[in-house]
N, C-alpha and C positions, 0 to 999 in steps of 0.2 A: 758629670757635673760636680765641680766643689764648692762648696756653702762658703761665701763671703762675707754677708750679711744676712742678719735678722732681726728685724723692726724690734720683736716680743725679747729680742737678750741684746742687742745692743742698742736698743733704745729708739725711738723715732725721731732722728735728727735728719736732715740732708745731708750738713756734713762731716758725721761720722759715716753714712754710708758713702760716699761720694772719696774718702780717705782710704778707706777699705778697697774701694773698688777701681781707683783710678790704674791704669798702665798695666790690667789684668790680664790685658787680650779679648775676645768676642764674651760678654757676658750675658746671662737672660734673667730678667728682673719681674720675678710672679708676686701679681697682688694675687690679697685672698677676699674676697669682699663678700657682703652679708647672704647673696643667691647666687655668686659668678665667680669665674677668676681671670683674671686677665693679667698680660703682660707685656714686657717688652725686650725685642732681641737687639744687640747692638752686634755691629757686625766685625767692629774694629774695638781697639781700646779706648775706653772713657778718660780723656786727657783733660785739665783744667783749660776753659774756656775754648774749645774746640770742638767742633759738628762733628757729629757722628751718625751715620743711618742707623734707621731707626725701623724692625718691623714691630707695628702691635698685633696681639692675637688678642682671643676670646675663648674662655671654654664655658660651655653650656648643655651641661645634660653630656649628650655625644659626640657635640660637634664643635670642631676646632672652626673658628673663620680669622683669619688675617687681615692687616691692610699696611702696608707702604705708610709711614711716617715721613719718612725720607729725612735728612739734617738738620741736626737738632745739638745744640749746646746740652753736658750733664747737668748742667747749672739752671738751666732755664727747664730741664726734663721733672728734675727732682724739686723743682721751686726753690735752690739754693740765694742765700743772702737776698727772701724776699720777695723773689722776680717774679711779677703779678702776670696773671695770665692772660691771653691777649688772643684775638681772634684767629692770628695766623700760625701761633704755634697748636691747637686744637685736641694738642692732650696734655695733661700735666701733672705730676702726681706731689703731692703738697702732704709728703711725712709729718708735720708738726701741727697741720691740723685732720690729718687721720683722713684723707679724703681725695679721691682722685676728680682730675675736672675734663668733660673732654667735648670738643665743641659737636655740632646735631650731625655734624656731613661724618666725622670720623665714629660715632656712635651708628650713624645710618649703615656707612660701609661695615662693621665691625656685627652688623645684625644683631644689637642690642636695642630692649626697648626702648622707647624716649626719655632716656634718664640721663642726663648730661651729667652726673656725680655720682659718685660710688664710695659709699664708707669702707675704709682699710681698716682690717681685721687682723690682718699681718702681710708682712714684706719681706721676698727673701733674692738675694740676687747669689745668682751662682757664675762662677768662672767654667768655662764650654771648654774642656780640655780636646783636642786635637784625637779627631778620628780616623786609627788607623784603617786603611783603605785593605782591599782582598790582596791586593801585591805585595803592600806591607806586608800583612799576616801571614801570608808563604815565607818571606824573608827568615823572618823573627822564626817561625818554628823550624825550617831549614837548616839556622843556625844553632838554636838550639840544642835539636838532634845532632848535628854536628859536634858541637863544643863536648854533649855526654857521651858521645860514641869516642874522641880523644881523651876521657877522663878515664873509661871503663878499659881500653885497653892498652893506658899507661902502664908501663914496667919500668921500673928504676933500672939504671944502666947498668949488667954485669949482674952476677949474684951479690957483691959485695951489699947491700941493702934491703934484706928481705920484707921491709914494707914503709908507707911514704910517712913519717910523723909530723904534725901540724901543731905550732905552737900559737893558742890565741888568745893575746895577752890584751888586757887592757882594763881601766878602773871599775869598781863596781858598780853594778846598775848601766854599764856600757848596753849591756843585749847580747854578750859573747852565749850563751847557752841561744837565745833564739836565733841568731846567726848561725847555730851549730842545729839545731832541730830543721829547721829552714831548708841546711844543704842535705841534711840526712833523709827530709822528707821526700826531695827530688830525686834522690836514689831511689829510695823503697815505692815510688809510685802510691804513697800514701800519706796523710800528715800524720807524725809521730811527735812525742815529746817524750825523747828519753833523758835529758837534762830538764831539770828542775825551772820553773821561770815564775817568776814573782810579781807583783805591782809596787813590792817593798820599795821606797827609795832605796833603801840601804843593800839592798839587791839580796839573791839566793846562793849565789857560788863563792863562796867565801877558802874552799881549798883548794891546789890544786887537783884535776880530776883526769884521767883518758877516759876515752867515749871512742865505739870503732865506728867508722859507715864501710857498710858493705853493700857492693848491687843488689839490688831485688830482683833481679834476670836470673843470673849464677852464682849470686850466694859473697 
């Protein structure tokens, strides 16, 4: 999950979130309210003035319940430019006055007391990054092992070169030292930090320097 919005740092507008979040792909949108938390998953991207399914959940104590929203405008979800709420949309979450509204049937199925409003506490919606599946993750490490197993028993051609030099140029505060910790740590099977790394703007590697990586296998 990546954090898109938050009510409590970018303010409780609809649309600033709605700006943020449009064209993000499958997003999930957690209220936090005074005894509950509740939310909403969209299963596609939130596009200006276009339906999107819609599932709500509930969490209480231990237990998660769901319900089928189904198609639903972001505009009319988030109460954008106004759009009052109405019996057949039956949930609605109304950022600018701190308060979600949800009609008796979607409260009933959501096994929430009889409280058709919920004061917002905070609002956060995150972008659903894509989940590699177990075939992916054979893939990826397959190749991995691969690509180190071509690095480890690379030889330059001939004697004429008795070791490979890497020159890596570029301005300060680029990350060239953490891009060099980075590949070194993948060797040695462990994170190392033998270059310097700063939060400086003006960055830490101001001369030139060599730095060796060697396997951590045989040295």
């Amino acid at each position: 999950l990546s954090l898109l919005y938050k009510g409590s740092v970018h303010g409780f507008c609809s649309g600033d979130l709605l700006d943020r979040c449009y064209n993000q792909g499958p997003t999930l949108t957690v209220i936090y309210g005074e005894h509950r938390i509740i939310g909403a998953y969209a299963e596609k991207s939130y596009q200006e003035r276009k339906a999107a399914s819609i599932i709500l959940f509930a969490l209480q104590e231990t237990k998660i319940s769901q319900w089928e929203l189904g198609l639903c405008t972001p505009e009319r979800l988030f109460c954008h430019d106004n759009v009052k709420y109405n019996s057949t949309t039956n949930f609605q979450i109304e950022l600018r006055n701190r308060k979600v509204i949800m009609g008796s049937k979607t409260t009933e199925d959501l096994g929430l007391v009889q409280n058709c409003t919920i004061s917002i506490q905070d609002c956060e919606v995150f972008r659903c990054e894509d989940l590699l599946d177990e075939r992916k993750i054979k893939g990826v490490t397959e190749l991995r092992k691969s690509l180190l197993s071509a690095l480890r028993t690379y030889e330059p051609y001939g004697s004429l070169v008795p070791q490979i030099r890497i020159l890596l140029l570029g301005p300060v505060g680029a990350g060239k030292s953490s891009f060099f910790n980075s590949v070194r740590s993948v060797f040695q099977g462990h994170v190392t930090h033998q270059a310097l790394v700063g939060t400086n703007r003006t960055g830490i590697s101001k001369k030139y320097r060599t730095y060796f990586i060697r396997d951590g296998k045989d040295g």
